[in-house]
C-alpha positions as YAML, in Angstrom:
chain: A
units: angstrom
residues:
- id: 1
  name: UNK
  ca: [-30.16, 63.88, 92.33]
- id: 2
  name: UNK
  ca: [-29.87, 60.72, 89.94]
- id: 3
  name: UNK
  ca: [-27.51, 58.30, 90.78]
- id: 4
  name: UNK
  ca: [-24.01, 58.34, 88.39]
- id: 5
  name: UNK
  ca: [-23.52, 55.48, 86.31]
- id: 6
  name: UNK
  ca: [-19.71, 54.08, 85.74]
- id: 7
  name: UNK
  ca: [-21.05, 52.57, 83.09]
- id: 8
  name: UNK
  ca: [-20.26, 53.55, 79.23]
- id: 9
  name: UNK
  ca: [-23.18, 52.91, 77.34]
- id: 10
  name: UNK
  ca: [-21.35, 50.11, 75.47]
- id: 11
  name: UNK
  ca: [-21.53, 48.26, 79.33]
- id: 12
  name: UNK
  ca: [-18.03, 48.86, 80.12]
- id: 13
  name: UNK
  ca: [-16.89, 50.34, 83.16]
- id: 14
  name: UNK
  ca: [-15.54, 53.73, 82.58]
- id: 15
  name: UNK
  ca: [-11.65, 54.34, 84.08]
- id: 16
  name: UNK
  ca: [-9.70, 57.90, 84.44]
- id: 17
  name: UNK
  ca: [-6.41, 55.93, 83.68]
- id: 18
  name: UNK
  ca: [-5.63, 54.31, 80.11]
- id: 19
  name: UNK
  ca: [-4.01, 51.46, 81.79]
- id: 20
  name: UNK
  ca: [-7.22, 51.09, 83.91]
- id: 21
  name: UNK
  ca: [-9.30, 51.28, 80.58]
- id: 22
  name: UNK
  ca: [-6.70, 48.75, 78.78]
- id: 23
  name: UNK
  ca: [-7.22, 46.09, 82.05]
- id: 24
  name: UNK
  ca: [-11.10, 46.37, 81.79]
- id: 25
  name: UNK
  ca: [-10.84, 46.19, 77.69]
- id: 26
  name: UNK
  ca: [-8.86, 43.10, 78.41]
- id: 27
  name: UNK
  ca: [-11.82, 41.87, 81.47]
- id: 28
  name: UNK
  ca: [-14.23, 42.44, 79.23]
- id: 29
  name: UNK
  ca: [-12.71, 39.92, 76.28]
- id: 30
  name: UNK
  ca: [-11.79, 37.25, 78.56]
- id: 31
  name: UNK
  ca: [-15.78, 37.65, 80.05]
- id: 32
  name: UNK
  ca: [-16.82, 37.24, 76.30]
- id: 33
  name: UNK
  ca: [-15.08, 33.76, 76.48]
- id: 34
  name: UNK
  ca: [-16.24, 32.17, 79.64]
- id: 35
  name: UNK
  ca: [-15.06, 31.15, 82.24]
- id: 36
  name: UNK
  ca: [-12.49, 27.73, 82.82]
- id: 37
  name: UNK
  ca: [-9.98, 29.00, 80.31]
- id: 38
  name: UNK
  ca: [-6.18, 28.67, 80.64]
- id: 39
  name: UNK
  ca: [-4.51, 32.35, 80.73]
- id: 40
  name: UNK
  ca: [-3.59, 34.47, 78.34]
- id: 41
  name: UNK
  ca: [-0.94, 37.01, 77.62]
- id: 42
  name: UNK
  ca: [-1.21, 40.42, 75.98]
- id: 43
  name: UNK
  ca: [1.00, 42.91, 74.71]
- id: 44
  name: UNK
  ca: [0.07, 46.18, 75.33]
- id: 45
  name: UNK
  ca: [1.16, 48.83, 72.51]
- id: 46
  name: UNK
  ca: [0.73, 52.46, 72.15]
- id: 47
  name: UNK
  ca: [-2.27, 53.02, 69.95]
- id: 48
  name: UNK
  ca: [-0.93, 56.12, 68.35]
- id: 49
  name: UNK
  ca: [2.41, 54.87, 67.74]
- id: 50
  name: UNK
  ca: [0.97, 51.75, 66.02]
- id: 51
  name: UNK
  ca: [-1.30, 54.25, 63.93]
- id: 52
  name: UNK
  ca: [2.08, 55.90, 62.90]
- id: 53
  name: UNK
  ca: [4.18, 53.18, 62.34]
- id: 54
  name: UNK
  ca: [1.63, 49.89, 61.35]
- id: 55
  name: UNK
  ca: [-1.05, 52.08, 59.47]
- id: 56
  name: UNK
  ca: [-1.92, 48.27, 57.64]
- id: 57
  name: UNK
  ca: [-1.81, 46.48, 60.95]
- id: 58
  name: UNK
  ca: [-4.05, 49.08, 62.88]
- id: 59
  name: UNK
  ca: [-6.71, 49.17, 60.34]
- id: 60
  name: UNK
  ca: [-6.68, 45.60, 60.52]
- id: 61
  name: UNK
  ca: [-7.67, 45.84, 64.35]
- id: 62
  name: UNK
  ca: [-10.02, 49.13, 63.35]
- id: 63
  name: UNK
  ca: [-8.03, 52.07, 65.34]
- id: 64
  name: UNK
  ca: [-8.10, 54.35, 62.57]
- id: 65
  name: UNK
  ca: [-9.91, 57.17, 62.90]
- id: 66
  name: UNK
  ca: [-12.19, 58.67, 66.39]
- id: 67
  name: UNK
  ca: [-11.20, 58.23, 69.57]
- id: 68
  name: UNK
  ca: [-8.79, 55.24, 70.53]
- id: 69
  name: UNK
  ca: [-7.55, 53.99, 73.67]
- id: 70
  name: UNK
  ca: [-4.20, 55.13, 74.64]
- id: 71
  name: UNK
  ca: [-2.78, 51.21, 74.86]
- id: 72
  name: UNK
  ca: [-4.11, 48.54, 72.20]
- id: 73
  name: UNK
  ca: [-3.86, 44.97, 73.71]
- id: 74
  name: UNK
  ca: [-2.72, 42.59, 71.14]
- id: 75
  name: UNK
  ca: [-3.08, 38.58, 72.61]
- id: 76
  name: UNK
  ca: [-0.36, 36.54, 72.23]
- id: 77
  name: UNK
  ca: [0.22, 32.96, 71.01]
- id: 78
  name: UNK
  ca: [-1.40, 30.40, 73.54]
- id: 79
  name: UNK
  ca: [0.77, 29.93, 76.64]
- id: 80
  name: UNK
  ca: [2.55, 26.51, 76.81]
- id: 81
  name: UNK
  ca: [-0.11, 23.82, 78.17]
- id: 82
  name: UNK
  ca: [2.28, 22.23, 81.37]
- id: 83
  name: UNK
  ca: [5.15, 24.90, 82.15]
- id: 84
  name: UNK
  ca: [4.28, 26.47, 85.35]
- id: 85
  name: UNK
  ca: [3.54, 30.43, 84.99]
- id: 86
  name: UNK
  ca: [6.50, 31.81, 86.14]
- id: 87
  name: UNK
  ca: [8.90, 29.55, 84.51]
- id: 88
  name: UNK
  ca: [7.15, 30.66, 81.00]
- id: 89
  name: UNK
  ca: [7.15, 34.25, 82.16]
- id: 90
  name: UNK
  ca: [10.58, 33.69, 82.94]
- id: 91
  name: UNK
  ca: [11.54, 33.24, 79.05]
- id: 92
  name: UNK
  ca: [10.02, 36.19, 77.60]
- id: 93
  name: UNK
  ca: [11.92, 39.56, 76.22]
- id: 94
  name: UNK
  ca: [9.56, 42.25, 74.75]
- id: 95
  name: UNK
  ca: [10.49, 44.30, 71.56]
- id: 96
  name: UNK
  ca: [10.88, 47.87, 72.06]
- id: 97
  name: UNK
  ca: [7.18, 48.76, 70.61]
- id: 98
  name: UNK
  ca: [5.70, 46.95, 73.41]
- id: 99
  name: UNK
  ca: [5.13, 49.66, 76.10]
- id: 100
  name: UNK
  ca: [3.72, 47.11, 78.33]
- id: 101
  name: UNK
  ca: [1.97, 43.66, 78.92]
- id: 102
  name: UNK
  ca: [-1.01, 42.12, 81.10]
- id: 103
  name: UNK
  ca: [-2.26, 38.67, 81.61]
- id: 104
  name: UNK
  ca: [-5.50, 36.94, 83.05]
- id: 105
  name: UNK
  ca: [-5.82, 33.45, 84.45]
- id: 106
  name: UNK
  ca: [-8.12, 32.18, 86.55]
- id: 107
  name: UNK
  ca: [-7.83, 31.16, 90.35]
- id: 108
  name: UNK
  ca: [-9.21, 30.26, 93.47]
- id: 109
  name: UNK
  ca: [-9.04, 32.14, 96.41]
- id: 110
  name: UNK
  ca: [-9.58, 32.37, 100.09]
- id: 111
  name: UNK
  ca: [-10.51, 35.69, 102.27]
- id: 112
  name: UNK
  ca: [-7.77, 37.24, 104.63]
- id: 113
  name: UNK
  ca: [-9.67, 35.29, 107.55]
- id: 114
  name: UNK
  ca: [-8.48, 31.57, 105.98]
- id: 115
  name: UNK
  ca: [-5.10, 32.03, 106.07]
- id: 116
  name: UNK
  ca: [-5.03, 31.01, 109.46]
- id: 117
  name: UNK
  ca: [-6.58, 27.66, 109.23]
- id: 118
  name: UNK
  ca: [-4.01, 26.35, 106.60]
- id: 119
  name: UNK
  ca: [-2.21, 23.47, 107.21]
- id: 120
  name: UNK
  ca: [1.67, 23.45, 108.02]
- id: 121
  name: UNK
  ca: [3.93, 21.44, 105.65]
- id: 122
  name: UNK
  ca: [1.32, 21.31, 102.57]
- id: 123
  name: UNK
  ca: [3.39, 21.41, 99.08]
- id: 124
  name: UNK
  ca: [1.66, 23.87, 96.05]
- id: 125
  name: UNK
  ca: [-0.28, 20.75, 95.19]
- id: 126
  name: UNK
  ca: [-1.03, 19.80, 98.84]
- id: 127
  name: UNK
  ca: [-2.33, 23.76, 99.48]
- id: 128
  name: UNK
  ca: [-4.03, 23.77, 96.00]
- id: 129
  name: UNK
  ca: [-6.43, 20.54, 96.90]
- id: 130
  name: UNK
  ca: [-6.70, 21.91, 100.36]
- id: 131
  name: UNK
  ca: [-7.92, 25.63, 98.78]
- id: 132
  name: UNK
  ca: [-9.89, 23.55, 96.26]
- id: 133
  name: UNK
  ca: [-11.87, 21.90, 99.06]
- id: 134
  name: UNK
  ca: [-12.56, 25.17, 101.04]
- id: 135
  name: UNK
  ca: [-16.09, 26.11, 101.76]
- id: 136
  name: UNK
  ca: [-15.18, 30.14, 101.33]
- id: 137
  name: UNK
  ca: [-13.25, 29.33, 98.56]
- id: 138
  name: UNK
  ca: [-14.21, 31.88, 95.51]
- id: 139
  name: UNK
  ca: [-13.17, 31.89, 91.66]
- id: 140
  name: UNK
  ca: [-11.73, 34.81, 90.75]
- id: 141
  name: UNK
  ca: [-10.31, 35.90, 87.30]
- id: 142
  name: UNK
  ca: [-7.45, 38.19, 87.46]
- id: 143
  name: UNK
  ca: [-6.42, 40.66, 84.61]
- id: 144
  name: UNK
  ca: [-3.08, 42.09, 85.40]
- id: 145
  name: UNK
  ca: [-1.46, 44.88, 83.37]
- id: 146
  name: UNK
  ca: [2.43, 46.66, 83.72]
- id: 147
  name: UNK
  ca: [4.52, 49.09, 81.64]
- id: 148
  name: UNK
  ca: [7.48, 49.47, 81.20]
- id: 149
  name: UNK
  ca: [7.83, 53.04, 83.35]
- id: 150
  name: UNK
  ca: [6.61, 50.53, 86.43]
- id: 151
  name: UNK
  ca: [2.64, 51.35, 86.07]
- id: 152
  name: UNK
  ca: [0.67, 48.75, 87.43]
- id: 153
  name: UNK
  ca: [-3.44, 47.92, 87.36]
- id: 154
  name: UNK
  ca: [-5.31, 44.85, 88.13]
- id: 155
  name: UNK
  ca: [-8.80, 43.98, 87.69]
- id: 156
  name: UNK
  ca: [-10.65, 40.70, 89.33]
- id: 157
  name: UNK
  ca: [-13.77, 39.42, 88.89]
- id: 158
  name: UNK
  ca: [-15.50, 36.94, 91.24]
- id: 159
  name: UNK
  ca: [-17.32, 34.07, 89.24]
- id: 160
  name: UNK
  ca: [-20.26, 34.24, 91.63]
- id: 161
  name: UNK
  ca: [-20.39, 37.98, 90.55]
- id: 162
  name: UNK
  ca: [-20.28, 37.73, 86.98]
- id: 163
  name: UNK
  ca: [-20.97, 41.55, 86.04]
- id: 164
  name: UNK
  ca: [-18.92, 44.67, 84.45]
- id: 165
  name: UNK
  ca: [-20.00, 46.29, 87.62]
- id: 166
  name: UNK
  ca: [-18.56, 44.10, 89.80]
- id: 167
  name: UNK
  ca: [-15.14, 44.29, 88.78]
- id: 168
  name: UNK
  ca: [-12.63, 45.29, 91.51]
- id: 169
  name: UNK
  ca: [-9.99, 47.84, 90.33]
- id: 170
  name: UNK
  ca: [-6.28, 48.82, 91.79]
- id: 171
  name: UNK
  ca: [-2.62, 49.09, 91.20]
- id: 172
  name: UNK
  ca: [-2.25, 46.75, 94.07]
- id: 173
  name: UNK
  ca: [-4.40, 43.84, 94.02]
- id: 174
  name: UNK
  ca: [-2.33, 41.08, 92.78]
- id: 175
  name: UNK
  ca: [1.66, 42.46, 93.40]
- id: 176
  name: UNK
  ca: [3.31, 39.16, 92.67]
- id: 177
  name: UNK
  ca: [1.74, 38.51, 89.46]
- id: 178
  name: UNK
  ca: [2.43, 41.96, 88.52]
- id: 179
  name: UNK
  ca: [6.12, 42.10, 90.08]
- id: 180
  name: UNK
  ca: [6.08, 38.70, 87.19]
- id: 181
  name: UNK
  ca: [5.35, 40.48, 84.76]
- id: 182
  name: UNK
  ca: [7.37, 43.62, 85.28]
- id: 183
  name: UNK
  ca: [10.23, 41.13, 85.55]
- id: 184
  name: UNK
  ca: [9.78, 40.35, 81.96]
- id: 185
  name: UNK
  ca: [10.95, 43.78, 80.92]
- id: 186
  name: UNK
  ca: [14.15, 43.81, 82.96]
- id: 187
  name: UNK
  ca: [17.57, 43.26, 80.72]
...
């Protein structure tokens, strides 16, 4: 038997879900920049409704014609250098088109087993030197996707394991990022 790749041969990871393939489309982008880069936001639109309705516009981003992903991720203006990320994801209303939305940033994080050892009384910038100084600290970028029907999908990649085959996938992995982001679609 020969082992199974999950692989494409373009070096992306393949994904039964489309949101899963529009989360590792997204990975894959924000790899191509490097890392230490503020986060960005996408919009995530149905390809075949933008084929129908922005023939111009999906040229332009070369979905016409073959096989397309089900969601096209189109990045959004640069988020506001300063505003914390929940008061900015606080102010946004998507248009009708958008069927969903994901965002990566990057963070540090501890394992389950340092949560233990913080410090009681530490502010968000008290906790964020203390994580900063940890010796099992880890960068980590997060992509995190949502629709609008409540589909979720994360994807994070640990800095130390750079690699399309590293990526961890799940509807679960970051829920209050996501639960941020699903907030944006609420009236």
């Amino acid at each position: 038997m020969f082992p199974m790749s999950n692989v494409s041969p373009s070096g992306t990871p393949m994904a039964a879900s489309p949101l899963t393939r529009a989360v590792l489309e997204i990975d894959e982008y924000a790899s191509g920049l490097g890392w230490d880069r503020p986060a960005r936001l996408f919009a995530l639109v149905d390809t075949a409704r933008l084929r129908a309705q922005e023939p111009g516009l999906a040229s332009q981003l070369g979905l016409e014609g073959g096989e397309a992903a089900a969601y096209t991720p189109i990045e959004q203006e640069e988020l506001p250098a300063g505003k914390p990320l929940d008061e900015f994801l606080g102010t946004i209303a998507w248009p009708d088109a958008v069927a969903g939305c994901a965002l990566t940033v990057e963070r540090l994080m501890l394992p389950p087993s340092a949560e233990a050892a913080v410090p009681d009384g530490l502010d968000e910038a008290g906790l964020a030197k203390w994580v900063a100084r940890h010796p099992d600290r880890q960068e980590v970028r997060m992509t995190v996707a949502v629709l609008r029907d409540g589909a979720r999908e994360a994807a994070i990649r640990l800095r130390e394991k750079d690699s399309p085959n590293e990526v961890l996938t799940g509807a679960d992995l970051v829920p209050g990022l996501a639960d941020a982001l699903a907030a944006t679609f609420e009236s």
